[in-house]
N, C-alpha and C positions, 0 to 999 in steps of 0.2 A: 232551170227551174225557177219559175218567178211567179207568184201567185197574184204580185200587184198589189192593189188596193181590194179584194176579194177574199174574207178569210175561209181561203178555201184551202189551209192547209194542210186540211186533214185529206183532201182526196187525191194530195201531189205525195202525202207521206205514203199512203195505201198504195197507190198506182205503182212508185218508185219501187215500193216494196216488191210486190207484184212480179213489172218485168227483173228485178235481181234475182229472185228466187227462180223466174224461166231459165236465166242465164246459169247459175247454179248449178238450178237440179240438172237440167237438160241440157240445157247448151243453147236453147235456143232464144236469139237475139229477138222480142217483142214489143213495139214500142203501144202499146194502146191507149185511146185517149182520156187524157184528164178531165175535157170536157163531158167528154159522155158520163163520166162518174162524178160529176159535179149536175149535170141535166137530169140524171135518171133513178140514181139511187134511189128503193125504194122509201127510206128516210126521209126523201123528200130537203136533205141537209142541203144549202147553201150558201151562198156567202156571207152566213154572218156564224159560221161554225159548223161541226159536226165531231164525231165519237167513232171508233175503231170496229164498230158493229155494220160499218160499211161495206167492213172488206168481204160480208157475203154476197155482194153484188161481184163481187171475183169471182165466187161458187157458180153464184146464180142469179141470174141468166149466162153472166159472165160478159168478157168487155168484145169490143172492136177494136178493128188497127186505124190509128189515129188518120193515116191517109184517107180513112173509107168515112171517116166520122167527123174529122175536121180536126185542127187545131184549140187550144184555148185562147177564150178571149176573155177571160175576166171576171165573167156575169154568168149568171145561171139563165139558160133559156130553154126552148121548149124541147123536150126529148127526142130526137128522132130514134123513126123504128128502124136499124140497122143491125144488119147478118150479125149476130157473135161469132167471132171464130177465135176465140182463147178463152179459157176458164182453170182454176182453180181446184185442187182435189178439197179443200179444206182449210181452214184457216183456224189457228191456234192461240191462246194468250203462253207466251213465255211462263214460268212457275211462279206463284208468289208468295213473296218471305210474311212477313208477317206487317210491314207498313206500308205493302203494296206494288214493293218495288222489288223487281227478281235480283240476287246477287251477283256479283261481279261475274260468277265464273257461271252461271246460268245464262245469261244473256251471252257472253264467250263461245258457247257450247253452241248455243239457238245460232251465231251467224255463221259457223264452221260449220257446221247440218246445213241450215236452210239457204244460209244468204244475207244479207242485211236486212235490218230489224225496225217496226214501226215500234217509234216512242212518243210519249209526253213527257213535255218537261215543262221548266213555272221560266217560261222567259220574261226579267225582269229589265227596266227601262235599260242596264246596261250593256244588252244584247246588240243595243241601236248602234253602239257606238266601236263594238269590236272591227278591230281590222285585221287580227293576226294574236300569233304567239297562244300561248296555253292558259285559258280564260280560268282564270280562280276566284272571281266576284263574289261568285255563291250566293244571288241575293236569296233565296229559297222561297219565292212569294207562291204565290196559288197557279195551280196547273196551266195553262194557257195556251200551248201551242205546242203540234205534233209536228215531228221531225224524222230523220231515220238514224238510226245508229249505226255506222258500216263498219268499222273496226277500232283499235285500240293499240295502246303502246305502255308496257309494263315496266320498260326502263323508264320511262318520262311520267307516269301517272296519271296517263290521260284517254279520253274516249277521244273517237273520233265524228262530229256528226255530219248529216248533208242536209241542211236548210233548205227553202224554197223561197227566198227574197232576193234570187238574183246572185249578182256579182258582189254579194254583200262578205264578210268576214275573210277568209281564205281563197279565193275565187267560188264562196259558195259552200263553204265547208269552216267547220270549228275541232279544235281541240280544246276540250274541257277538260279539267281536273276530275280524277273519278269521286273524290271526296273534298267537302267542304273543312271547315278548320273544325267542325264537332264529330269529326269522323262518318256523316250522312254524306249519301249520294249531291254530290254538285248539284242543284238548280232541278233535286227531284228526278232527274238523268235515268229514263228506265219506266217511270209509271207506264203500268199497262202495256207494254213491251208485249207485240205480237210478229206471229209470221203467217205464211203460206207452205201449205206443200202441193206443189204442182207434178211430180213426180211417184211413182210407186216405186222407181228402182231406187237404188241403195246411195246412200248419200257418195259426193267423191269425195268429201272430207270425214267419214263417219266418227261420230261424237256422240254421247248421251242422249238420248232423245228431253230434252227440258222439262216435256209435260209433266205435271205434278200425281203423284199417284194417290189415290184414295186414300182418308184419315179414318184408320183401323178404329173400330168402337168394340172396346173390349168386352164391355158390358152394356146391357140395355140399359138404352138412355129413359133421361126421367122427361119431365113436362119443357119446353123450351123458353129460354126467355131472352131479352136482348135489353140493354140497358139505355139509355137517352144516348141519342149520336150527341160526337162534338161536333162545334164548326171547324171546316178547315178542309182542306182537297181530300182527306180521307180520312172517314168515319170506324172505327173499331169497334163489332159488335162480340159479345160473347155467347153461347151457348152453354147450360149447366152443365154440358156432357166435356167442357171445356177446349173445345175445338175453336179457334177465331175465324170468323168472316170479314169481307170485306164490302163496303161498299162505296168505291172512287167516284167523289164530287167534283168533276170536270172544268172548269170556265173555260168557254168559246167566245173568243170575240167579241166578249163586253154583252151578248144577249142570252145566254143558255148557258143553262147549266146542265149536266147529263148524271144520271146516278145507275152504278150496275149493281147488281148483287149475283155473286160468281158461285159457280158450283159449290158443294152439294148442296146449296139452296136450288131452289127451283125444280128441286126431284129431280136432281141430277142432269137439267136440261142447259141448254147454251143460254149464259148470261143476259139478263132481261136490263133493257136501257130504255129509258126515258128521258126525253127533251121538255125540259118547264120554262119556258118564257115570260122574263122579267124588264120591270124598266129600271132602270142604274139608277142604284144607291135604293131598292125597293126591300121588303124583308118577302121571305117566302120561306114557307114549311116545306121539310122535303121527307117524305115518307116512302119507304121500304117494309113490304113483307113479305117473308121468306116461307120457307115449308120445307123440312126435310122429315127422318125416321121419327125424331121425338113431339114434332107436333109444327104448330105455328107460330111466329113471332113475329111482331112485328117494331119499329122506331123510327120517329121521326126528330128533327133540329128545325128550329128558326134560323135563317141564316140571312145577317144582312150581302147586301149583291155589290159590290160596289164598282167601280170603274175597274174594268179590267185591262191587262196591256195585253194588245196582241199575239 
């Protein structure tokens, strides 16, 4: 897995994802290609970033096998029309705690069920230089690059991840610390944390299903309202009825930013994301509004952009 000089590493973390969860649920071994999900997605995402609302192109139309589509070469070109012959029943966000990021033993659970797991994390300039051993930097900078999370070790304290830079860190893999020295997630380890299920039948590791279940409203709520977002990878809104939302401020590749706002906003519909294109070191307003039982709200932040690391 080598993305190059192409920040296309959000459709190597989805794809990775993808065939694990074949292998998982079913058994069955699928290689499909990265190219065609860096060509086709209807996002239109390529190499200068993209966001986890990809992996409906898993759903649907759903992929090809890389022999029938081609290899990756680095660059985004033009789409070919090719047969799909694998797809997706569904695609899932892991649960989320309350600063975005699902808990240790949620994500635990999501790879024992499904498979190994698409994350974000905030890889900071000393990602470049890892060769080994149990990365505890922790610089915690701004979100920047998706990865997979494939397993963990609870004697040692560490996640286990799988990169896409090649023979870089471990022959291609990291162990990070699961917390940093303030007791937070290492380097953000988990934002946005999704799966696939490609199977109906019954997990071979069965586990909690991770998805988060509806926030009981005991009483009719009142009028809604949401306060001024922060700057920073993720914004904290509230609602009077006192339920939190979230909406994950993404940086890709130094030119986009992505903003979701996750159920039961949206009348209970699948996460809405939008890509806003800036030039480095620009300020831009990023506004979200929502809609659920008690009405509408909506908030926006100034946010300066600035040089972001890969």
């Amino acid at each position: 897995m080598n993305q190059g000089s192409c920040g296309s590493c959000w459709a190597f973390s989805a794809s990775a994802t993808f065939r694990d969860a074949l292998v998982v649920q079913n058994g069955q071994n699928y290689a499909n290609s990265v190219q065609e999900v860096l060509d086709c997605n209807a996002q239109n995402y390529g190499c200068n970033g993209g966001f986890f609302d990809v992996d409906q192109f898993f759903v649907s139309p759903g992929t090809s096998h890389e022999q029938a589509y081609g290899p990756y070469v680095g660059k985004k070109q033009t789409c070919k029309k090719i047969a799909k012959t694998n797809s997706a029943i569904s695609w899932h966000y892991v649960a989320l705690s309350s600063n975005g990021t699902p808990s240790k033993d949620e994500m635990k659970a999501a790879i024992a069920a499904y498979g190994p797991i698409s994350i974000g994390v905030a890889a900071g300039s000393s990602w470049n230089s890892y060769t080994g051993g149990i990365y505890k930097t922790c610089n915690n900078s701004q979100l920047n690059h998706a990865v997979q999370l494939i397993g963990w070790s609870d004697a040692g304290q560490y996640w286990i991840l799988r990169n896409s830079w090649g023979q870089w860190g471990e022959s291609g893999y990291m162990r990070i610390a699961y917390v940093n020295s303030a007791g937070q997630p290492c380097d953000g380890v988990g934002e946005a944390a999704n799966y696939f299920k490609v199977s109906t039948s019954p997990s071979p590791t069965p586990s909690p299903d991770p998805t988060p279940s509806p926030t009981p409203t005991p009483t009719p709520p009142g009028p809604c309202s949401m306060p001024k977002a922060s700057t920073g990878k993720a914004a904290e809104f509230k609602a009077t009825i006192g339920t939190t939302y979230r909406m994950g401020i993404a940086a890709v590749k130094g030119v986009a930013y992505a903003w979701t706002a996750e159920p039961p906003f949206n009348n209970g519909a699948a996460p809405k994301t939008s890509i806003i294109g800036y030039k480095p070191t620009a300020t831009k307003t990023l506004t979200v509004t929502a809609k659920n039982d008690c009405g509408t709200a909506s908030a926006s932040t100034a946010m300066l952009l600035n040089d972001i690391v890969q």
